[in-house]
Backbone as JSON Lines, residues from 0, in Angstrom:
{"i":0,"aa":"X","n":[79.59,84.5,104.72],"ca":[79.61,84.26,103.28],"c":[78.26,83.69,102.84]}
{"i":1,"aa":"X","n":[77.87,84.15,101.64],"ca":[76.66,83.24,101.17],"c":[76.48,82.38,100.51]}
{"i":2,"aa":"X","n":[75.72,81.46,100.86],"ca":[75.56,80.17,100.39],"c":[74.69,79.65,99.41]}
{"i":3,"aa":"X","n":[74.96,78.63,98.44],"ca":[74.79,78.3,97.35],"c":[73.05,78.28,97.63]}
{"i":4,"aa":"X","n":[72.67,77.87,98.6],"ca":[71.11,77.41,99.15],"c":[70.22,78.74,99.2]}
{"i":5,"aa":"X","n":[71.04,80.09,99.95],"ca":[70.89,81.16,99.57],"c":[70.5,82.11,98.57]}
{"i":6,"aa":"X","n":[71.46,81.44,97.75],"ca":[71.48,82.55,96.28],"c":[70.22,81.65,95.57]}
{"i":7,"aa":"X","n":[70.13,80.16,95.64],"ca":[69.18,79.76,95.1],"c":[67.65,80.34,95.08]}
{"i":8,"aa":"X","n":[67.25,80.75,97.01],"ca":[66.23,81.28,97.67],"c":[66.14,82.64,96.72]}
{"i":9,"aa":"X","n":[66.9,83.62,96.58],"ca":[67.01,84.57,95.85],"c":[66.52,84.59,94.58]}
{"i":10,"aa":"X","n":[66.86,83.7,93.95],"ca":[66.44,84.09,92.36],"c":[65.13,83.01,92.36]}
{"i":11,"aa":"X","n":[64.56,82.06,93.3],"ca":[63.02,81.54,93.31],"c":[62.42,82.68,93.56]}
{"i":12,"aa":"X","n":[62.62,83.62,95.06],"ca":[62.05,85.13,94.89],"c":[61.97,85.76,94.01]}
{"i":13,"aa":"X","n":[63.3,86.42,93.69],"ca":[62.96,87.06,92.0],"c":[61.64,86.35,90.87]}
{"i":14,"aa":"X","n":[61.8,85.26,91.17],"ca":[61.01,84.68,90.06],"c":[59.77,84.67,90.17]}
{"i":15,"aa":"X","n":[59.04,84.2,91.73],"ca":[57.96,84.69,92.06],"c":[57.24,85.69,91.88]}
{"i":16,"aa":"X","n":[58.39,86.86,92.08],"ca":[58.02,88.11,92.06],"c":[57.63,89.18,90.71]}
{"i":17,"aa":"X","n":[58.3,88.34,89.86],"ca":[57.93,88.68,88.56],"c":[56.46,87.9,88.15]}
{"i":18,"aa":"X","n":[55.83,86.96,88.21],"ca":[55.31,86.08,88.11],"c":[53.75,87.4,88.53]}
{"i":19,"aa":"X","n":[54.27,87.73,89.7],"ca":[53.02,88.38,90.26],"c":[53.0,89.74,89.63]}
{"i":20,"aa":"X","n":[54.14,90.07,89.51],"ca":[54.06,91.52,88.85],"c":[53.94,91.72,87.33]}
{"i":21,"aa":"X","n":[53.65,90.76,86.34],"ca":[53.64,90.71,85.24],"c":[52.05,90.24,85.15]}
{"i":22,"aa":"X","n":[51.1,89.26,86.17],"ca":[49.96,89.55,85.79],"c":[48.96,90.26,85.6]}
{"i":23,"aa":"X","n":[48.0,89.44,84.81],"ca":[47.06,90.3,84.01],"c":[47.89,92.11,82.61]}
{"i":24,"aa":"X","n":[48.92,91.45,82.29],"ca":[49.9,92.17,81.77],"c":[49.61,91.77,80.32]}
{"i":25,"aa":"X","n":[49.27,92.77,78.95],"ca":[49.31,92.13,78.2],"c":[50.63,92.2,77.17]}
{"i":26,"aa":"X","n":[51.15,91.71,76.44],"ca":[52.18,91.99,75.8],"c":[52.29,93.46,75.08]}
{"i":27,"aa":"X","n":[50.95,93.89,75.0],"ca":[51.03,95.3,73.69],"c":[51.12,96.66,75.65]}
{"i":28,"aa":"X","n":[50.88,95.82,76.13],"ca":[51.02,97.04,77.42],"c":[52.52,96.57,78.09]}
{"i":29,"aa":"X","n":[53.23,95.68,78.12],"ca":[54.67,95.06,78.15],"c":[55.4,96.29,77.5]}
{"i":30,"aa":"X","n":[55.3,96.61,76.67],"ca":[55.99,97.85,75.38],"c":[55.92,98.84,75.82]}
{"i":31,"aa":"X","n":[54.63,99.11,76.24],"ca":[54.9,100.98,76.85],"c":[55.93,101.41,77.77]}
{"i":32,"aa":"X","n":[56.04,102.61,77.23],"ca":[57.43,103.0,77.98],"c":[56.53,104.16,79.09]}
{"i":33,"aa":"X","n":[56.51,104.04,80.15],"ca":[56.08,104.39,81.11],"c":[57.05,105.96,81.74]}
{"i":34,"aa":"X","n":[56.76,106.84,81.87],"ca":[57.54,108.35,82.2],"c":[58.74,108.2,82.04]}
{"i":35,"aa":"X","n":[59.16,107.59,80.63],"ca":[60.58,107.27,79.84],"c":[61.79,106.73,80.2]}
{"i":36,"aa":"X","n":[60.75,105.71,81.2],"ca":[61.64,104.48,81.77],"c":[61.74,103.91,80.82]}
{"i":37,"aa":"X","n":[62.5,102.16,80.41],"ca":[62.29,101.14,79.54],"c":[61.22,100.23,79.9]}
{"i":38,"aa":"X","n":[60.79,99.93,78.72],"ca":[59.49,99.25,79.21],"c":[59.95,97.84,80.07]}
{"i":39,"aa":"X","n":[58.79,97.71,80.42],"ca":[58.46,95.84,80.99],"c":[59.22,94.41,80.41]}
{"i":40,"aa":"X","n":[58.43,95.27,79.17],"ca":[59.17,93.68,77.82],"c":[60.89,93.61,78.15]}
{"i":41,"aa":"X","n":[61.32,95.01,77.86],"ca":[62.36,95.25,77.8],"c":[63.41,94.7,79.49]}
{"i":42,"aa":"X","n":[62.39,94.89,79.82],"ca":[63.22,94.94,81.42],"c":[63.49,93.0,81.83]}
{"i":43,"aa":"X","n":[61.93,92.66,81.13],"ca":[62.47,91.44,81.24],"c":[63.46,90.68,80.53]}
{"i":44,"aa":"X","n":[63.9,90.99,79.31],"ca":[64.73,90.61,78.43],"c":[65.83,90.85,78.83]}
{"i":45,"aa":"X","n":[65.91,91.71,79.05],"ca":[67.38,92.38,79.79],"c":[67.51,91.12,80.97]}
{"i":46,"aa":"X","n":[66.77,90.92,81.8],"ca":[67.09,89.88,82.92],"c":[67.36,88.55,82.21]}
{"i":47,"aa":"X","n":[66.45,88.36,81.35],"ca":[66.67,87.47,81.09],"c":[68.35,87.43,79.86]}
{"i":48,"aa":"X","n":[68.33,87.78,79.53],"ca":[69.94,88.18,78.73],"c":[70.94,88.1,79.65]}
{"i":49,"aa":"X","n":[71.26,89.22,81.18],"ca":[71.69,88.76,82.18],"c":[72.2,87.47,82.69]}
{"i":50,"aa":"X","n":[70.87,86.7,82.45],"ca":[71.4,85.02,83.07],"c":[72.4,84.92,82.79]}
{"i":51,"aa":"X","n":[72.7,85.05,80.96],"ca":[74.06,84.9,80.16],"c":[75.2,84.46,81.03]}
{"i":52,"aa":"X","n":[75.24,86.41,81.78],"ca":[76.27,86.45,82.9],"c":[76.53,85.87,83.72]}
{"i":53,"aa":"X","n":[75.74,85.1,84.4],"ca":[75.59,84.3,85.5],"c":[76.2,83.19,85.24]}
{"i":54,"aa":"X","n":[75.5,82.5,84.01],"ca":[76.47,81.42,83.69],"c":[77.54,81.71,83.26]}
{"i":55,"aa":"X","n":[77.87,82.51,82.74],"ca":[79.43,82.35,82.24],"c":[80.47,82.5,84.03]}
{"i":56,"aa":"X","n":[79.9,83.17,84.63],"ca":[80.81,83.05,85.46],"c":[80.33,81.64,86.48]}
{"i":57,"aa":"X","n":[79.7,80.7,86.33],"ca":[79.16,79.22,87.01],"c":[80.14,78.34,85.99]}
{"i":58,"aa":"X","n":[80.48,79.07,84.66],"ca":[81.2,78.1,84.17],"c":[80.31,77.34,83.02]}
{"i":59,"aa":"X","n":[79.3,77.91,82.73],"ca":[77.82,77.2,81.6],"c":[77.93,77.75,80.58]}
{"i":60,"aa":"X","n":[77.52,77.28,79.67],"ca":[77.24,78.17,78.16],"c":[75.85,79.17,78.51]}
{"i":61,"aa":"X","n":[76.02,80.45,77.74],"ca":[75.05,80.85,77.61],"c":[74.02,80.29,77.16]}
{"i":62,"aa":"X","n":[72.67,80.96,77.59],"ca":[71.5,80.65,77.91],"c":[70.3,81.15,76.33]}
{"i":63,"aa":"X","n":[70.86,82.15,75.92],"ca":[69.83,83.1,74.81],"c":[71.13,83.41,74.23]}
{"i":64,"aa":"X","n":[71.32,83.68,72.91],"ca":[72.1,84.39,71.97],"c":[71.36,84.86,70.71]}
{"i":65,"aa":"X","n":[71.8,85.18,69.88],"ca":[71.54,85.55,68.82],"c":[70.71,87.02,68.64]}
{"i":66,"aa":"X","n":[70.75,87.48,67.84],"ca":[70.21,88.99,67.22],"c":[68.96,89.82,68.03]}
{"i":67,"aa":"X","n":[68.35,89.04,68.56],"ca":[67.11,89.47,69.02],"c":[67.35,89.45,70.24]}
{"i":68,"aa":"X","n":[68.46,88.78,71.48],"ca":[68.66,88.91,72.66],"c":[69.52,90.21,72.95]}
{"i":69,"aa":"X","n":[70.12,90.49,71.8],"ca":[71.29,91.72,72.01],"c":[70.39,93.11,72.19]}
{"i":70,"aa":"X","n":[69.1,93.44,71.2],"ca":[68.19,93.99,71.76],"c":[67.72,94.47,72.87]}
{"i":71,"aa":"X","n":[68.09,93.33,73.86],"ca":[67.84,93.53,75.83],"c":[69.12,94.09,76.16]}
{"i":72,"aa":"X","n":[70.33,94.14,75.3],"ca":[71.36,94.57,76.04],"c":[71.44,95.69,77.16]}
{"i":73,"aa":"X","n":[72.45,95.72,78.07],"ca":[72.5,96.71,78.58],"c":[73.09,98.46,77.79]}
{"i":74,"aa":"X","n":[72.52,99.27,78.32],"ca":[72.36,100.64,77.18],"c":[71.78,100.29,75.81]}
{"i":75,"aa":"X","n":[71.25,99.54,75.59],"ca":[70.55,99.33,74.24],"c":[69.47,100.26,74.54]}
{"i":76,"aa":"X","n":[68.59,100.85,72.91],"ca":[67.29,101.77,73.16],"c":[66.26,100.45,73.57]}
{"i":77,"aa":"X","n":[65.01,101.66,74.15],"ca":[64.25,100.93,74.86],"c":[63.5,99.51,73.48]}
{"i":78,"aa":"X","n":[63.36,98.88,73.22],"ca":[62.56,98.15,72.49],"c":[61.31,98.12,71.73]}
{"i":79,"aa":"X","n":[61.52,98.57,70.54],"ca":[60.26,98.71,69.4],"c":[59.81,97.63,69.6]}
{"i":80,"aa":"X","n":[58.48,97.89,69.25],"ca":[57.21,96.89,69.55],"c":[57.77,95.96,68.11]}
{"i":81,"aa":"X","n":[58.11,96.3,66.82],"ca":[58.26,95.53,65.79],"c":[59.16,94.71,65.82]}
{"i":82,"aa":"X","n":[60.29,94.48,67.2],"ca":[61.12,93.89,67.14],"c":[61.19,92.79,68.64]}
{"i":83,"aa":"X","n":[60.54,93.47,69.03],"ca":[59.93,92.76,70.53],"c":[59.71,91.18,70.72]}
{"i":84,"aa":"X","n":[60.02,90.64,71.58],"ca":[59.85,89.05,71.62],"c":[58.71,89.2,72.49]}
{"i":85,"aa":"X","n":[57.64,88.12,72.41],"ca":[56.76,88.56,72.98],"c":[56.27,87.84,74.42]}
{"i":86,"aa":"X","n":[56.02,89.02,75.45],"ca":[56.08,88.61,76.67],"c":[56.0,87.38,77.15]}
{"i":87,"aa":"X","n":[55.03,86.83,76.78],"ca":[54.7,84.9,77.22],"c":[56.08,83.87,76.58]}
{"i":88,"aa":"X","n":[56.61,84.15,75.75],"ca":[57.93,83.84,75.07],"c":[59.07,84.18,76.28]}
{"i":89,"aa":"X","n":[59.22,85.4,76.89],"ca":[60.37,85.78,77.6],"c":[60.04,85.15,79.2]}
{"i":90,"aa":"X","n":[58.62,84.92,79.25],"ca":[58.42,84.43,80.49],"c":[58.67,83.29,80.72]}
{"i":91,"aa":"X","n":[58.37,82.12,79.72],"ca":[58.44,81.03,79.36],"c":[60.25,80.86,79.33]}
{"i":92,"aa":"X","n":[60.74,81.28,78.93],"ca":[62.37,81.38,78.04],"c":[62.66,81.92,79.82]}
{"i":93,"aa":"X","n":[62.82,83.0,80.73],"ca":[63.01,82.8,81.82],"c":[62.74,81.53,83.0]}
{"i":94,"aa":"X","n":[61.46,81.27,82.89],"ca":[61.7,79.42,83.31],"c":[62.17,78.76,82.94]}
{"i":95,"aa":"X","n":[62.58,78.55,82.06],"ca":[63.44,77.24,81.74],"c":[65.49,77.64,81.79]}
{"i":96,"aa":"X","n":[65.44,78.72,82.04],"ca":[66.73,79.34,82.38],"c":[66.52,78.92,83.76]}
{"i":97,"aa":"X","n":[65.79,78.9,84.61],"ca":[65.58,78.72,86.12],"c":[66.4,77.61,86.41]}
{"i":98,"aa":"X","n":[65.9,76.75,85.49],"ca":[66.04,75.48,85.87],"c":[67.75,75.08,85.6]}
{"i":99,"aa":"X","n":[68.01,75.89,84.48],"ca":[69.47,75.26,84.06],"c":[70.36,76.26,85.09]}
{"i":100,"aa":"X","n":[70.01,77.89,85.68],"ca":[70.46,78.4,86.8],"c":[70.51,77.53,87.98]}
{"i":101,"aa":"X","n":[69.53,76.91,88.29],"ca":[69.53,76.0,89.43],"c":[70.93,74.82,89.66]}
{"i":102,"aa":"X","n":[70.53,74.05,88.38],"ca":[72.06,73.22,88.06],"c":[72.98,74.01,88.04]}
{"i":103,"aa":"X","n":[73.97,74.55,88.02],"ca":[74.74,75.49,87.33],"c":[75.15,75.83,89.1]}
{"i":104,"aa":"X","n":[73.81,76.45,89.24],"ca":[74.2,76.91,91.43],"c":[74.6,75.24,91.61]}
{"i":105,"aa":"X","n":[74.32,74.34,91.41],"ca":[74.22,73.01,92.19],"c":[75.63,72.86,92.08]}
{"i":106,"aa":"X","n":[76.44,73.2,91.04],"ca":[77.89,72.46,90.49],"c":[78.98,73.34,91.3]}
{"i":107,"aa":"X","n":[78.38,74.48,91.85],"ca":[79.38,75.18,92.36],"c":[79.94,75.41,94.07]}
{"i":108,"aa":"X","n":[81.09,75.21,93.64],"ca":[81.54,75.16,95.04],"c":[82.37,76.24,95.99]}
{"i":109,"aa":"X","n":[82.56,75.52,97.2],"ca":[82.83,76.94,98.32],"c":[84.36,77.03,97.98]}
{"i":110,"aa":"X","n":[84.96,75.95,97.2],"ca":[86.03,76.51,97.0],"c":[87.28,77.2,96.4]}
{"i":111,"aa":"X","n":[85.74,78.85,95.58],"ca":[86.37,79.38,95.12],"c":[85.74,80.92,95.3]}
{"i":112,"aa":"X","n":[85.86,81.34,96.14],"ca":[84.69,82.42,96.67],"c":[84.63,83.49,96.43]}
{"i":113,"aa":"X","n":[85.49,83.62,95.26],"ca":[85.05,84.98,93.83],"c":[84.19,84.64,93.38]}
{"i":114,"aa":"X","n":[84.03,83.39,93.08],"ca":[83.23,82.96,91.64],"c":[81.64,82.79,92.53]}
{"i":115,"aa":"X","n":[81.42,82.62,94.16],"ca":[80.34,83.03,94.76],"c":[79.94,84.37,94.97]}
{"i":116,"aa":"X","n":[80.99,85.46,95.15],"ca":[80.55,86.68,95.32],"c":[80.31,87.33,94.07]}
{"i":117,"aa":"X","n":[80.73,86.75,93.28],"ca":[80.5,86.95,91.54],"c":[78.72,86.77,91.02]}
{"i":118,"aa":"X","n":[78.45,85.18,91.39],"ca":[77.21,85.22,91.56],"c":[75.94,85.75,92.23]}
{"i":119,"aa":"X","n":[76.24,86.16,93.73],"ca":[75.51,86.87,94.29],"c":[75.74,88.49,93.77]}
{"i":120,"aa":"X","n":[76.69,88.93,93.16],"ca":[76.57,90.39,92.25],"c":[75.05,89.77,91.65]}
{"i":121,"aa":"X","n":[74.84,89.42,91.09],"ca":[74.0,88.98,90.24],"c":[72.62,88.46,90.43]}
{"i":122,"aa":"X","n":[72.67,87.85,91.34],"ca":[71.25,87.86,92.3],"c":[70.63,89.12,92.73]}
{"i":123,"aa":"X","n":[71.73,90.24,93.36],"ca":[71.19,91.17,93.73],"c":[70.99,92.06,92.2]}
{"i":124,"aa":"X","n":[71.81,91.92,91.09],"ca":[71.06,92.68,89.78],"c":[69.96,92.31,89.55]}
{"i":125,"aa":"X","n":[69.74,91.12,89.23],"ca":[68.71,90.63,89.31],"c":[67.58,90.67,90.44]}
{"i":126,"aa":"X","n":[67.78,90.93,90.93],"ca":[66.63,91.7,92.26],"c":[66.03,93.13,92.2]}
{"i":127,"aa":"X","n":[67.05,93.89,91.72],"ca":[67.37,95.49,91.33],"c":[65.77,95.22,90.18]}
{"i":128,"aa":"X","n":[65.93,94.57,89.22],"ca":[65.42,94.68,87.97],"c":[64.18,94.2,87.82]}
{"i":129,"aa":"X","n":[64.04,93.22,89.52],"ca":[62.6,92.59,89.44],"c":[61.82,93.61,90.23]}
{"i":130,"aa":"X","n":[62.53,94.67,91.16],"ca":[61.75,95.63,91.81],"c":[61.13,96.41,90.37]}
{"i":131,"aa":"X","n":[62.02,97.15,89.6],"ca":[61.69,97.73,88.21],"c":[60.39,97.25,87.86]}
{"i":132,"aa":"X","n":[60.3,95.9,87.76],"ca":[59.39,95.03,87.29],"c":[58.14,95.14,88.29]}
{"i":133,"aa":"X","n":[57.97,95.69,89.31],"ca":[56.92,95.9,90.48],"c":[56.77,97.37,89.9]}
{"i":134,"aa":"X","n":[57.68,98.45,89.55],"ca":[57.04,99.76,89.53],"c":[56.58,100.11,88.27]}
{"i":135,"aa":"X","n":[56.84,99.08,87.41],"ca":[56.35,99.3,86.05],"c":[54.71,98.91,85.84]}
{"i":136,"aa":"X","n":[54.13,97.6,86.85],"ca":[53.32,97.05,86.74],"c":[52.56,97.87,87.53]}
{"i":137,"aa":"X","n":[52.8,98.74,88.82],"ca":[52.06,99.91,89.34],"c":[52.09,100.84,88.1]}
{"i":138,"aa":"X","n":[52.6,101.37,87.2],"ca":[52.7,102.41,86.85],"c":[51.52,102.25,85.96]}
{"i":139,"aa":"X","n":[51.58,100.59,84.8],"ca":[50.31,100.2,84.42],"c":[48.87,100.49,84.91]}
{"i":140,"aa":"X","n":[48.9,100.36,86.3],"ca":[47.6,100.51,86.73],"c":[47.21,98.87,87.17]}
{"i":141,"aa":"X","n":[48.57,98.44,87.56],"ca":[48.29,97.23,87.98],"c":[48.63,97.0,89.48]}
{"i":142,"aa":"X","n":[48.2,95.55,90.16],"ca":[48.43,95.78,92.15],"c":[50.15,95.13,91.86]}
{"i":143,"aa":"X","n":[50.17,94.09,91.11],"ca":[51.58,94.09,91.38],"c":[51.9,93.15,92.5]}
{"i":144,"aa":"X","n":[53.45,93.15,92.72],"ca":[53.48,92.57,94.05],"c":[53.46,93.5,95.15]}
{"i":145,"aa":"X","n":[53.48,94.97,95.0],"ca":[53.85,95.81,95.8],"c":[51.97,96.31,96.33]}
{"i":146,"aa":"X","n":[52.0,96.11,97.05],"ca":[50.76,96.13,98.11],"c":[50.95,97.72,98.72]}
């Protein structure tokens, strides 16, 4: 079974990994939609909207709401630049979700081990979406984390 210490290691990776794959990234190149994938911006919003999920099943209030997060939804169109939150905003707004993800892993316990395999669904989406986030930043013309 996996452990709370685990899933934590997981989403510091994820986070790293975005970190590297989003530099030298500028927000108006965040938007492009790359061989009619969803863009970058988009991909991060979406993760970051995600958290949502995470907490609700840790038992937390959501993290982002309102009009402009529904935008990242899942099957939503890819994201007009006129409506776009802008990258350093979603990067920023993903750290500080880190932190309240972190608490949230801290409160939870082994003894209820849906509500762990529930969360690790979710680590690994969230993993899914930070690779995205490596082939988008190659596709840019950027190194990325992918070497």
């Amino acid at each position: 079974m996996i452990s709370v210490d685990v899933l934590k290691r997981i989403f510091e990776l994820n986070r790293n990994t975005i970190d590297i794959n989003v530099e030298g990234i500028s927000h108006e190149e965040s938007l492009r939609s790359v061989s009619g994938a969803n863009s970058l911006n988009w991909v991060l919003g979406h993760l970051l909207l995600s958290r949502n999920r995470i907490f609700k099943v840790l038992n937390h209030p959501p993290f982002w709401t309102g009009d402009l997060a529904q935008l990242y939804e899942r099957g939503s169109a890819n994201i007009h630049a006129s409506q776009a939150i802008q990258m350093n905003e979603i990067l920023e707004l993903l750290a500080q979700s880190q932190v309240l993800l972190f608490n949230a892993l801290d409160s939870l316990t082994t003894e209820d081990p849906e509500q762990l395999k529930k969360a690790a669904f979710f680590a690994f989406h969230e993993s899914y979406h930070v690779g995205q986030t490596g082939m988008l930043s190659k596709l840019l013309g950027k190194e990325g984390a992918i070497k």
